[in-house]
PyMOL Python script that loads the backbone (N, CA, C, O; Angstrom):
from pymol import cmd

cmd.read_pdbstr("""\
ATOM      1  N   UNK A   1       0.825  -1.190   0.000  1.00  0.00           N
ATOM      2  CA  UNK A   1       0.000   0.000   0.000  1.00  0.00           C
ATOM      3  C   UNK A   1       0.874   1.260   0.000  1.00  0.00           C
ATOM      4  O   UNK A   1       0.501   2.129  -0.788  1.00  0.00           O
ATOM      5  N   UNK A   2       1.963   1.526   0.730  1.00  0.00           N
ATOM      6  CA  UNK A   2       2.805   2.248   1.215  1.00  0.00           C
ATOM      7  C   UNK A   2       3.645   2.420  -0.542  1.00  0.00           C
ATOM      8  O   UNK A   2       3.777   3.610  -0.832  1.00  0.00           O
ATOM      9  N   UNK A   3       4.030   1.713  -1.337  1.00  0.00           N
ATOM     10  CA  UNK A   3       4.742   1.236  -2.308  1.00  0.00           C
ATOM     11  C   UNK A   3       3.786   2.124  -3.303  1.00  0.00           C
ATOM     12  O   UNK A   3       4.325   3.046  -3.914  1.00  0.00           O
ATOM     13  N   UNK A   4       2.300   1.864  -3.499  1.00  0.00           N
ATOM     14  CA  UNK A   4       1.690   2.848  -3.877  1.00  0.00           C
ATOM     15  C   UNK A   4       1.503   3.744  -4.096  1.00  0.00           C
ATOM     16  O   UNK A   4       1.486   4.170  -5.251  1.00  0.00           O
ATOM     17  N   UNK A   5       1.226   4.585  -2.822  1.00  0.00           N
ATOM     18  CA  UNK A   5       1.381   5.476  -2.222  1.00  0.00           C
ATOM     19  C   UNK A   5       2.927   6.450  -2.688  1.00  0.00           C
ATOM     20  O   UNK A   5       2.972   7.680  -2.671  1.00  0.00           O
ATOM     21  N   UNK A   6       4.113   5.511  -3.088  1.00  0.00           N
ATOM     22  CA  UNK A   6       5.174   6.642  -2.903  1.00  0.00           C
ATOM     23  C   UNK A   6       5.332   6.798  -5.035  1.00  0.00           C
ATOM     24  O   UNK A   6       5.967   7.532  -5.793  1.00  0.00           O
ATOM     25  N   UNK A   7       4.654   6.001  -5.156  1.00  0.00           N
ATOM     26  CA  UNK A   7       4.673   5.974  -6.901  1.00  0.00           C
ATOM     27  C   UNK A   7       3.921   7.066  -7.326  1.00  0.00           C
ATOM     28  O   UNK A   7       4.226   7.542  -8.420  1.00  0.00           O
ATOM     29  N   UNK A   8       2.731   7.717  -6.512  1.00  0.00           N
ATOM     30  CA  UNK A   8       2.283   8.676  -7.229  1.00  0.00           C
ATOM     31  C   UNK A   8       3.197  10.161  -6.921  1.00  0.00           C
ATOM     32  O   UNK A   8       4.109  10.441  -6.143  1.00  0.00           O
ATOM     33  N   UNK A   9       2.491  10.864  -7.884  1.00  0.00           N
ATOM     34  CA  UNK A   9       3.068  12.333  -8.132  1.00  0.00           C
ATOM     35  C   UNK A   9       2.915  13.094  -6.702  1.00  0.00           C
ATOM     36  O   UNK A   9       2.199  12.639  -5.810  1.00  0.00           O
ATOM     37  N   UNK A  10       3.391  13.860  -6.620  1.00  0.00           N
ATOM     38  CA  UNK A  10       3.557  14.939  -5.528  1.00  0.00           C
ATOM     39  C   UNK A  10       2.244  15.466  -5.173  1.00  0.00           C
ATOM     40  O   UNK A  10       1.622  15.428  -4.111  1.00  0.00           O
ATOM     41  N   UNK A  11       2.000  15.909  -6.184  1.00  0.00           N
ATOM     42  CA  UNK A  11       0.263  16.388  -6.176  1.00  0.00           C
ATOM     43  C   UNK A  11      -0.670  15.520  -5.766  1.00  0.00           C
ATOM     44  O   UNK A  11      -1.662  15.950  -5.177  1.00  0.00           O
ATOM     45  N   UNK A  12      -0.503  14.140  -6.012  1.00  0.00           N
ATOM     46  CA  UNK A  12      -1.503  12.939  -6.243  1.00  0.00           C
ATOM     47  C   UNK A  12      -1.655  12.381  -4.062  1.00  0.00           C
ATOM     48  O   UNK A  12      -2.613  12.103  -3.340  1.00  0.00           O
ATOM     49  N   UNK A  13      -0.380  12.463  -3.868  1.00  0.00           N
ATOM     50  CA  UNK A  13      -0.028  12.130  -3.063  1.00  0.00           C
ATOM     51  C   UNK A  13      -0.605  13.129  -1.910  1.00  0.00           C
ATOM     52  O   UNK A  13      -1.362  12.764  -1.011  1.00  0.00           O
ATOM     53  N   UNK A  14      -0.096  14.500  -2.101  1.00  0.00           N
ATOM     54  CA  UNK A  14      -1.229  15.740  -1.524  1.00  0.00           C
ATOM     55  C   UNK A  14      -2.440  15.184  -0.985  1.00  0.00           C
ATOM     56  O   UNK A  14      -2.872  15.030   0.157  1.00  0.00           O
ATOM     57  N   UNK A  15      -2.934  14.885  -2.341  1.00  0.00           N
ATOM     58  CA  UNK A  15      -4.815  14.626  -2.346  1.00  0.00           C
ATOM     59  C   UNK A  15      -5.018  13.433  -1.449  1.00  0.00           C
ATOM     60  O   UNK A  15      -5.860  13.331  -0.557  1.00  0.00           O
ATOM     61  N   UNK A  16      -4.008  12.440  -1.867  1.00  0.00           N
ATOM     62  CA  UNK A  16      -4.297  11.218  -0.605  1.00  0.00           C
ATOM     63  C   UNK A  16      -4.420  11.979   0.838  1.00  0.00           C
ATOM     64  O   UNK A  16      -5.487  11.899   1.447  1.00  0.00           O
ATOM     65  N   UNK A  17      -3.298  12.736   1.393  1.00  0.00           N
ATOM     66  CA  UNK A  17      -2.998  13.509   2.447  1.00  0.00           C
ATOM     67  C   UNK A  17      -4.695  13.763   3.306  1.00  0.00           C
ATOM     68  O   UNK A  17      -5.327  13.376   4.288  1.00  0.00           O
ATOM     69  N   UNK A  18      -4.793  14.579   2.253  1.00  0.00           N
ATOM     70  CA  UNK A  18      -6.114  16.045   2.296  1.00  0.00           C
ATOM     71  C   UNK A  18      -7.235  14.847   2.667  1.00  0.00           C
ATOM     72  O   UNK A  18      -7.982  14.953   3.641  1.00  0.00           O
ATOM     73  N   UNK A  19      -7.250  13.632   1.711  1.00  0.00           N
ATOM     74  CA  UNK A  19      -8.258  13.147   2.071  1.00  0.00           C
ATOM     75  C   UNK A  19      -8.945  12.322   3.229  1.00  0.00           C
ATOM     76  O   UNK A  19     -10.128  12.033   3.412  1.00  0.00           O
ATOM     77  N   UNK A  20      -7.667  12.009   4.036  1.00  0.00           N
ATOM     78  CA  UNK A  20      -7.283  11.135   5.048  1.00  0.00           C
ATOM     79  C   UNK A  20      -7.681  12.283   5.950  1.00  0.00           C
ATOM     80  O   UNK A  20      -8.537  12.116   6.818  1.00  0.00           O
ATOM     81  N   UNK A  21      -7.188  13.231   5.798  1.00  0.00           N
ATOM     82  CA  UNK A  21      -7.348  14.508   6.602  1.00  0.00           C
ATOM     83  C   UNK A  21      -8.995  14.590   6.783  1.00  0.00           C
ATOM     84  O   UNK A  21      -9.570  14.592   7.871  1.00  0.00           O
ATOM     85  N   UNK A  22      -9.550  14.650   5.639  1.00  0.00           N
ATOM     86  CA  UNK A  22     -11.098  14.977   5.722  1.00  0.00           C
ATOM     87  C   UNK A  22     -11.829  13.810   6.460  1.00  0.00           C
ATOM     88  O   UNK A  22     -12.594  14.151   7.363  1.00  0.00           O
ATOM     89  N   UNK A  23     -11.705  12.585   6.214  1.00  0.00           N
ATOM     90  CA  UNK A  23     -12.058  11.418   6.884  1.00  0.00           C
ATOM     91  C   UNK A  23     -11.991  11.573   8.450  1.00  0.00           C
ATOM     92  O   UNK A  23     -12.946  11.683   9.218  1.00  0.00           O
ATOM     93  N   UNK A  24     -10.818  11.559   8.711  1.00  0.00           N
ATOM     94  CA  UNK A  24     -10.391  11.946  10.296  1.00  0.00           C
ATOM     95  C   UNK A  24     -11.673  13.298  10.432  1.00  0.00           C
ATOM     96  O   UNK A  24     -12.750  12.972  10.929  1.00  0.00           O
ATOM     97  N   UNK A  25     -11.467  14.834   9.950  1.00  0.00           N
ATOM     98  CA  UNK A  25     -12.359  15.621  10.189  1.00  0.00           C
ATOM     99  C   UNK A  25     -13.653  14.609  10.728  1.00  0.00           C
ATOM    100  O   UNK A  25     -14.075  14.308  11.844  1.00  0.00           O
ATOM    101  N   UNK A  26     -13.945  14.344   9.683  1.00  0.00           N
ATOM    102  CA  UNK A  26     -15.551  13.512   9.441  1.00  0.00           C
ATOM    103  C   UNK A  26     -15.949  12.958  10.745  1.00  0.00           C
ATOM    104  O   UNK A  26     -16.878  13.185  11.519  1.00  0.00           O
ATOM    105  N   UNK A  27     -15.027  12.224  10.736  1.00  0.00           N
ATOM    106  CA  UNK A  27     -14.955  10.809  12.450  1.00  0.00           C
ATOM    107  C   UNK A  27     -14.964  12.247  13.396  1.00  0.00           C
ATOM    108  O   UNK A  27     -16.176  12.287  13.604  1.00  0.00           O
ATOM    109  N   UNK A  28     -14.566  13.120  13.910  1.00  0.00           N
ATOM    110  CA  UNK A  28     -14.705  13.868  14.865  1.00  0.00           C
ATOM    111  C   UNK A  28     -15.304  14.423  14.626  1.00  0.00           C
ATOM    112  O   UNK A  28     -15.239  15.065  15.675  1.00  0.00           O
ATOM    113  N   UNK A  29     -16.293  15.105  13.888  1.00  0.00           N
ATOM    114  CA  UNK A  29     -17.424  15.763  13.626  1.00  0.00           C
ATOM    115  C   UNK A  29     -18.445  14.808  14.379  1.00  0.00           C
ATOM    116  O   UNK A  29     -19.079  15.207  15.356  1.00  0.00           O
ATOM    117  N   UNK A  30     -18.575  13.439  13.832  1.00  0.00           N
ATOM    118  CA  UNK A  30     -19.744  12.632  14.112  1.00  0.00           C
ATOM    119  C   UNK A  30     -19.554  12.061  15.581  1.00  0.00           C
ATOM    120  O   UNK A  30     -20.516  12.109  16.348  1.00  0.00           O
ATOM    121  N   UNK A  31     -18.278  11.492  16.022  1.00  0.00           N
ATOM    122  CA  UNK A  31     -18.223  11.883  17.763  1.00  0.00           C
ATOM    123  C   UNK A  31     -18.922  13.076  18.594  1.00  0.00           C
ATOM    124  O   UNK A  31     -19.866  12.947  19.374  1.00  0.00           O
ATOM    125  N   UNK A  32     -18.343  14.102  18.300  1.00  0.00           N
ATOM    126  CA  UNK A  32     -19.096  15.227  18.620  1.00  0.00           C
ATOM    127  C   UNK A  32     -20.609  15.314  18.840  1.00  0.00           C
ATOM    128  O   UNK A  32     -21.317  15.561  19.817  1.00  0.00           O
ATOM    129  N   UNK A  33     -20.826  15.023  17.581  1.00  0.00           N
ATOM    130  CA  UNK A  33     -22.504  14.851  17.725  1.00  0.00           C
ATOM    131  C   UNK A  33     -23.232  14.151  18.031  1.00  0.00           C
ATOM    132  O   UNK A  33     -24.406  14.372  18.331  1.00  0.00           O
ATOM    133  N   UNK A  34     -22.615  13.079  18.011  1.00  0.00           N
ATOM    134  CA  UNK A  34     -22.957  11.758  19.605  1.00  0.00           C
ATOM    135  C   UNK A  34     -22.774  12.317  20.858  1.00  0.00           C
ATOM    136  O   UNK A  34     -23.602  12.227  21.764  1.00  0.00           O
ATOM    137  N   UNK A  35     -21.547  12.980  20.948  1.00  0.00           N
ATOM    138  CA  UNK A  35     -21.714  13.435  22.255  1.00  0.00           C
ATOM    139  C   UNK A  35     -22.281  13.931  22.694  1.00  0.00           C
ATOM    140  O   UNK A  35     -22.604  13.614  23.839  1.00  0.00           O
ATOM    141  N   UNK A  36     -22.997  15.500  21.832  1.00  0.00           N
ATOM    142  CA  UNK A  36     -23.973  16.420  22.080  1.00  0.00           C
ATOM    143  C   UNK A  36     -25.353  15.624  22.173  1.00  0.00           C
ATOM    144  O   UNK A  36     -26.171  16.175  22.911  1.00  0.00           O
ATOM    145  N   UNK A  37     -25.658  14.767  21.739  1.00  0.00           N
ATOM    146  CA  UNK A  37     -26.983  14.104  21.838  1.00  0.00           C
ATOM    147  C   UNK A  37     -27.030  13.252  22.957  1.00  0.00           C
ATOM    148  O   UNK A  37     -28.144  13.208  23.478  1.00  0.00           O
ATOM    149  N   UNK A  38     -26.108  12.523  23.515  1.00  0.00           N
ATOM    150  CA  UNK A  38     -26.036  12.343  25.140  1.00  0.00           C
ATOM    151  C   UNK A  38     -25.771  13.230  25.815  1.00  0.00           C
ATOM    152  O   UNK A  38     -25.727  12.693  26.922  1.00  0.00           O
ATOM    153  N   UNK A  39     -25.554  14.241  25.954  1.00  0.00           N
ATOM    154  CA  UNK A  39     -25.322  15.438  26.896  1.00  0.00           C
ATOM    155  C   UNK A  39     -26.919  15.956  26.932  1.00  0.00           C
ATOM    156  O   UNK A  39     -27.463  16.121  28.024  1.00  0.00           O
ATOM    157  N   UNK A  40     -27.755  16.242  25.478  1.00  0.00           N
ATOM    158  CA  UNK A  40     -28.971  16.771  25.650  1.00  0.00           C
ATOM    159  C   UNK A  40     -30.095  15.568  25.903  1.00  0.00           C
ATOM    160  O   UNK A  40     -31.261  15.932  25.752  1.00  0.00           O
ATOM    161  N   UNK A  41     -29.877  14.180  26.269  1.00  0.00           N
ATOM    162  CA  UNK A  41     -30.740  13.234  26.598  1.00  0.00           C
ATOM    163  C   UNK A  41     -30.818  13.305  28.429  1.00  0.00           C
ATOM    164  O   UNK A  41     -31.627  12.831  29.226  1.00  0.00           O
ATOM    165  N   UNK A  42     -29.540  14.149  28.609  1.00  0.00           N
ATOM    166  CA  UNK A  42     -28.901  13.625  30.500  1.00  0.00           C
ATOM    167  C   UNK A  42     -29.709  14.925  31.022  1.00  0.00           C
ATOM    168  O   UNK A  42     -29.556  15.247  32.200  1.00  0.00           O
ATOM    169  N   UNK A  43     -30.454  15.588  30.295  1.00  0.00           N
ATOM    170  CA  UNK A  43     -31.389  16.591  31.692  1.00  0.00           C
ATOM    171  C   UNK A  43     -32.586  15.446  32.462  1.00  0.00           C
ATOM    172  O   UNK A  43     -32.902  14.285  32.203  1.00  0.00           O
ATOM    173  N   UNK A  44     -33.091  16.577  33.654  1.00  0.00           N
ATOM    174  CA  UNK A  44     -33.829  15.659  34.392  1.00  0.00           C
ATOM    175  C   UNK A  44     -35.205  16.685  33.869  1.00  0.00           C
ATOM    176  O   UNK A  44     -35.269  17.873  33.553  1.00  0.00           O
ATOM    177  N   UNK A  45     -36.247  15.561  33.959  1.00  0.00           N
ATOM    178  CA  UNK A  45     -37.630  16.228  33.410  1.00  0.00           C
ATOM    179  C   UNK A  45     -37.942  17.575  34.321  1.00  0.00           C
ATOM    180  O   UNK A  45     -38.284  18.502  33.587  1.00  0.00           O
ATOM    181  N   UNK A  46     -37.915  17.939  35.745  1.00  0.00           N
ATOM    182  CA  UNK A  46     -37.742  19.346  35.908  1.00  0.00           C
ATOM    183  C   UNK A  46     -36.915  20.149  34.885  1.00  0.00           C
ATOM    184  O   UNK A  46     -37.477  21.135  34.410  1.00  0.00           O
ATOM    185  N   UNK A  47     -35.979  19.942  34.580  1.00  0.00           N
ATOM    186  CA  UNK A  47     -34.982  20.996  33.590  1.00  0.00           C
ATOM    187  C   UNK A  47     -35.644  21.418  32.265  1.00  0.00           C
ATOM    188  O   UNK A  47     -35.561  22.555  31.800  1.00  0.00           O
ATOM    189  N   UNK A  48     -36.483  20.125  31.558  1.00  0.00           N
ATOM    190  CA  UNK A  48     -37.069  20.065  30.220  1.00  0.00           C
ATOM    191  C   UNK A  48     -38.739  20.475  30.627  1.00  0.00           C
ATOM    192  O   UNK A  48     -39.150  21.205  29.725  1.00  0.00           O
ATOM    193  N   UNK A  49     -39.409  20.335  31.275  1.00  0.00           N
ATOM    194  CA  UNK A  49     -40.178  21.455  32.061  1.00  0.00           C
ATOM    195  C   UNK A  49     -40.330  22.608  32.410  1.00  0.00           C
ATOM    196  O   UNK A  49     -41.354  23.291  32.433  1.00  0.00           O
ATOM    197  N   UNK A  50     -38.771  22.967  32.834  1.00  0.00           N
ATOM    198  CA  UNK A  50     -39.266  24.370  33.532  1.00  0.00           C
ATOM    199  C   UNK A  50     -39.601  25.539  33.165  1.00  0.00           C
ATOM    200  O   UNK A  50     -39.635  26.418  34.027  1.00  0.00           O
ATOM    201  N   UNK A  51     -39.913  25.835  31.878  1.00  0.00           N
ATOM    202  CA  UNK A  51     -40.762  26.489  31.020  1.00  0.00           C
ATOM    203  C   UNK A  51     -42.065  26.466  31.522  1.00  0.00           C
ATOM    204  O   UNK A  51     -42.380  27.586  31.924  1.00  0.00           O
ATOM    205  N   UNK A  52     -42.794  25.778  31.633  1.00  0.00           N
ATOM    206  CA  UNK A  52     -43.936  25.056  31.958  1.00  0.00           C
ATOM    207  C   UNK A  52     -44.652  25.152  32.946  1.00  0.00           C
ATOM    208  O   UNK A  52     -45.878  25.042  32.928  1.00  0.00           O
ATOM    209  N   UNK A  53     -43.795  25.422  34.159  1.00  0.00           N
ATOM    210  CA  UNK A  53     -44.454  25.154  35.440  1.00  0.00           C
ATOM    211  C   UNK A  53     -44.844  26.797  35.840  1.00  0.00           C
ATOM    212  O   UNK A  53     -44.092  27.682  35.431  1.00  0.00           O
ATOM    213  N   UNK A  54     -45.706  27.045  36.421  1.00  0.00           N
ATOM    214  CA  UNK A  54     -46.770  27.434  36.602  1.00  0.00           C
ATOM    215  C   UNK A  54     -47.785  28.032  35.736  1.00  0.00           C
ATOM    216  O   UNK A  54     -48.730  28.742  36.079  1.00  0.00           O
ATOM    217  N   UNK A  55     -47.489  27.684  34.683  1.00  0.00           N
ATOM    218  CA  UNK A  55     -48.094  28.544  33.115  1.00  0.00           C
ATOM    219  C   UNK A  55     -49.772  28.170  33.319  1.00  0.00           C
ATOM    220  O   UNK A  55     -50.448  28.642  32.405  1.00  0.00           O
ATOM    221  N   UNK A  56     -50.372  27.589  34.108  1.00  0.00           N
ATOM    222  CA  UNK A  56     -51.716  27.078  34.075  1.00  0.00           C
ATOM    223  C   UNK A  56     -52.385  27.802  35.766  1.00  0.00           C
ATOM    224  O   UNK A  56     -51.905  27.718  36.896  1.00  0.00           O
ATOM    225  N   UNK A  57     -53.468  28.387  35.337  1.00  0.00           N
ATOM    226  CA  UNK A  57     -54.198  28.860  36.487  1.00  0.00           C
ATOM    227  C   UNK A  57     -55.637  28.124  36.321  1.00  0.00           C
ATOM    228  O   UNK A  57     -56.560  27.999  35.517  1.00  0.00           O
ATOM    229  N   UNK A  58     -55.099  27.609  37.978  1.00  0.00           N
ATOM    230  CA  UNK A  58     -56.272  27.234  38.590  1.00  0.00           C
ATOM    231  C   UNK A  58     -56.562  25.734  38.339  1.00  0.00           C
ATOM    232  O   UNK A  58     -55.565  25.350  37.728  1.00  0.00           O
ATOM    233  N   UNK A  59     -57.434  24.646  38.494  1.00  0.00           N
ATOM    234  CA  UNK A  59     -57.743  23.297  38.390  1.00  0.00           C
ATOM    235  C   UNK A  59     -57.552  22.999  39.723  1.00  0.00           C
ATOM    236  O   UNK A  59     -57.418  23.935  40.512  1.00  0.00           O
ATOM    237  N   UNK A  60     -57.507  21.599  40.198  1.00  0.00           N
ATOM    238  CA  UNK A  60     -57.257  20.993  41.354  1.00  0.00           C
ATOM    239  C   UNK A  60     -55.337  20.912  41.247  1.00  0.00           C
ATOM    240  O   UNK A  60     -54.593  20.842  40.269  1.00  0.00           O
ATOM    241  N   UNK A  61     -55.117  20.951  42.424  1.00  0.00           N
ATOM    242  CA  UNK A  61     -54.084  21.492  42.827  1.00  0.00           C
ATOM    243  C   UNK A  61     -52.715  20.104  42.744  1.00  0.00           C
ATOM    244  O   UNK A  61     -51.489  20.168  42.840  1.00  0.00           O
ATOM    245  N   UNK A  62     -53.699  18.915  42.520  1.00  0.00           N
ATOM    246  CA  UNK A  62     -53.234  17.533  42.917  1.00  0.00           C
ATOM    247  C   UNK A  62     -54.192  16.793  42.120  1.00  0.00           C
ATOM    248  O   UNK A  62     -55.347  17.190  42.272  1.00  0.00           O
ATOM    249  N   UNK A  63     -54.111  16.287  41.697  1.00  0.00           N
ATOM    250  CA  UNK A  63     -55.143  15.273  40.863  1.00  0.00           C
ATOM    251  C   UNK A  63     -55.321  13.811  41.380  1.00  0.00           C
ATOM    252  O   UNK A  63     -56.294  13.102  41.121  1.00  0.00           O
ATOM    253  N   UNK A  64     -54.282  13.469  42.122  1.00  0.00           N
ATOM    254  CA  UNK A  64     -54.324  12.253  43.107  1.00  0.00           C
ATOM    255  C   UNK A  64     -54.876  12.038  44.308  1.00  0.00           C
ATOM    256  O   UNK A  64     -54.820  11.003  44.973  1.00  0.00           O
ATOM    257  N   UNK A  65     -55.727  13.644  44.719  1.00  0.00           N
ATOM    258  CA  UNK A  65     -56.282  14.179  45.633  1.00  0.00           C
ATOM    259  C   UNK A  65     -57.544  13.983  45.277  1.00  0.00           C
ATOM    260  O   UNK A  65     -58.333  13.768  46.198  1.00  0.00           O
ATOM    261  N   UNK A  66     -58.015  14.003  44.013  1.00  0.00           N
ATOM    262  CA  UNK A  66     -59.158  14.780  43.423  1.00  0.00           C
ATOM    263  C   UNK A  66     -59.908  13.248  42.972  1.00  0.00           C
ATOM    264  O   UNK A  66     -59.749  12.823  41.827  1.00  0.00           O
ATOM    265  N   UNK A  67     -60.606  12.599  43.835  1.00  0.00           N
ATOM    266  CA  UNK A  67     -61.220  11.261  44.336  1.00  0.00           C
ATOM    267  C   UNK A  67     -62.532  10.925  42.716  1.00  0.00           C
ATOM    268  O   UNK A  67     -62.812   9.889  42.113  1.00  0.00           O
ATOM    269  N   UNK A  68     -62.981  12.295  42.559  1.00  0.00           N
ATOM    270  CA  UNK A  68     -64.066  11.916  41.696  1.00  0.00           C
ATOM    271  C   UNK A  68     -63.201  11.864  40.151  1.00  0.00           C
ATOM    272  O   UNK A  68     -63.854  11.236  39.317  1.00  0.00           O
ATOM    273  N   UNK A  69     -62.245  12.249  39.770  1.00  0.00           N
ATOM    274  CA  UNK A  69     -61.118  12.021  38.878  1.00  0.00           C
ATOM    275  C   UNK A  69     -60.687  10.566  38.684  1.00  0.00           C
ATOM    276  O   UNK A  69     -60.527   9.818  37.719  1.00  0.00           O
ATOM    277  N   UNK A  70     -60.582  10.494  39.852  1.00  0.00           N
ATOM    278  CA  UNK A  70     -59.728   8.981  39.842  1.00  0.00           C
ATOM    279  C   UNK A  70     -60.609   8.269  39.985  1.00  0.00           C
ATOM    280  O   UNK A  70     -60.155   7.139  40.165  1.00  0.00           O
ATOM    281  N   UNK A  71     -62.205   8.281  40.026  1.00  0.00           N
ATOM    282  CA  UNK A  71     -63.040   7.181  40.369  1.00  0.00           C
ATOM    283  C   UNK A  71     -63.097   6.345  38.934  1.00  0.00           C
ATOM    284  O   UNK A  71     -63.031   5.116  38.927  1.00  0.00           O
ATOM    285  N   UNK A  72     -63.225   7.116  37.744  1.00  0.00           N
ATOM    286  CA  UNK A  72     -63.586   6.592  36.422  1.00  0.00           C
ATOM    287  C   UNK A  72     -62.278   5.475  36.011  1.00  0.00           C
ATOM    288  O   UNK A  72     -62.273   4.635  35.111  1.00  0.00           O
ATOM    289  N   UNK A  73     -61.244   5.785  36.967  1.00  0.00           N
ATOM    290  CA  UNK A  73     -60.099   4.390  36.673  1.00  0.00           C
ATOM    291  C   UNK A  73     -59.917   3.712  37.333  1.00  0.00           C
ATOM    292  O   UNK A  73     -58.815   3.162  37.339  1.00  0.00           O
ATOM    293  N   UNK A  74     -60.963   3.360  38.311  1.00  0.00           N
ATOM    294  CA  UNK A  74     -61.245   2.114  38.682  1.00  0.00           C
ATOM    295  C   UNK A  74     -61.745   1.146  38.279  1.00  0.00           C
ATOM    296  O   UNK A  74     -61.761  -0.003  38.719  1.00  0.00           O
ATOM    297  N   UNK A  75     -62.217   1.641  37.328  1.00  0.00           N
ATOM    298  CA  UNK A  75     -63.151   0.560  36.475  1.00  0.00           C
ATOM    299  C   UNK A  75     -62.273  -0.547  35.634  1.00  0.00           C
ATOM    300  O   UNK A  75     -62.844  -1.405  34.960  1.00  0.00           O
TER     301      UNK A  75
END
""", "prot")
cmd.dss("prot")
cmd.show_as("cartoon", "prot")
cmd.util.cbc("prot")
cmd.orient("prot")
């Protein structure tokens, strides 16, 4: 392979370089973005919520409280 490699032209040989180069780029690009997609899976549902919380006025305060709610899933 190496034997190959030293037969081509100066230029030719470049482009092998560059391209090995881009490959490598590639592979650490796509690490990266594995990584970033486990980093944004590791919040806890308060964090991905907290937009959310108190945006609603009024209802029962507890719904596990609220006996005539929960009667229809007893069934």
């Amino acid at each position: 392979m190496i034997d190959e490699f030293k037969k081509l032209s100066p230029e030719k040989q470049q482009e092998v370089l560059n391209f090995i180069e881009f490959l490598q780029f590639k592979e650490i690009q796509k690490q990266q973005t594995l990584q970033d997609k486990e980093k944004e899976k590791q919040i806890s549902f308060l964090e991905a919520a907290k937009k959310f919380i108190g945006c609603v006025d009024g209802g029962p305060g507890d719904l596990a409280t609220n006996k005539k709610y929960l009667e229809r899933y007893s069934r």
